[in-house]
Steps between C-alpha positions, in 0.01 A plus 500: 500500500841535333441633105656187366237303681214764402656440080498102582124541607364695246642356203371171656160656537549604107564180402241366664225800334628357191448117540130568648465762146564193319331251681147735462548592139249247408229660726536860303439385158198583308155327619409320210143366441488115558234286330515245718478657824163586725504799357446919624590392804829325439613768299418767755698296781746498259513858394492566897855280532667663244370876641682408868819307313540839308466679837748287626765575266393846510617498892783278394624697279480846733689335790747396208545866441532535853787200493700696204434884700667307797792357340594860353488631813751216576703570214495885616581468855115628579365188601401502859415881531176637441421637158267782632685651798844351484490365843620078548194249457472318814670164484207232551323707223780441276528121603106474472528591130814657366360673226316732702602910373393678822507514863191458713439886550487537174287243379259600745487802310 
């Protein structure tokens, strides 16, 4: 994977964080109490959507992080070597997800 196509991927992979943050912002709001609903139990199933849509953002919002670390590393000539022992990321790692930091070894730990 060339670093232009690794850049074209995960800003495409940003963009697409972003339109899925805004379709879902709905689902995080506040659980209000609803007089006409059944009642404890509709408000606990919906307390219970809005818990795992916040845990989704949460996770969409690390491999965000991830996304911008990545793009750095472009910008720094780092991308593509491994952050922990310096050595080159394999390339089907890098064209599995292109935001990944270390090599194999290393992430085995």
């Amino acid at each position: 994977m060339t670093e232009e196509e690794a850049r074209k991927s995960l800003l495409a992979r940003r963009d697409e964080l972003d339109q899925q943050d805004a379709m879902s912002a709905e689902g995080r709001e506040p659980v209000t109490l609803q007089q006409d609903s059944v009642g404890r139990l509709s408000r606990m199933d919906a307390m219970q959507l809005q818990a795992m849509d916040l845990a989704t953002q949460r996770r969409r919002k690390a491999e965000r992080l991830r996304i911008d670390a990545a793009l750095a590393r472009l910008e720094d000539g780092e991308w593509g070597y491994c952050a922990t022992c310096g050595d080159t990321i394999a390339e089907g790692r890098l064209r599995h997800d292109p935001s990944v930091a270390v090599c194999v070894s290393c992430a085995r730990g």
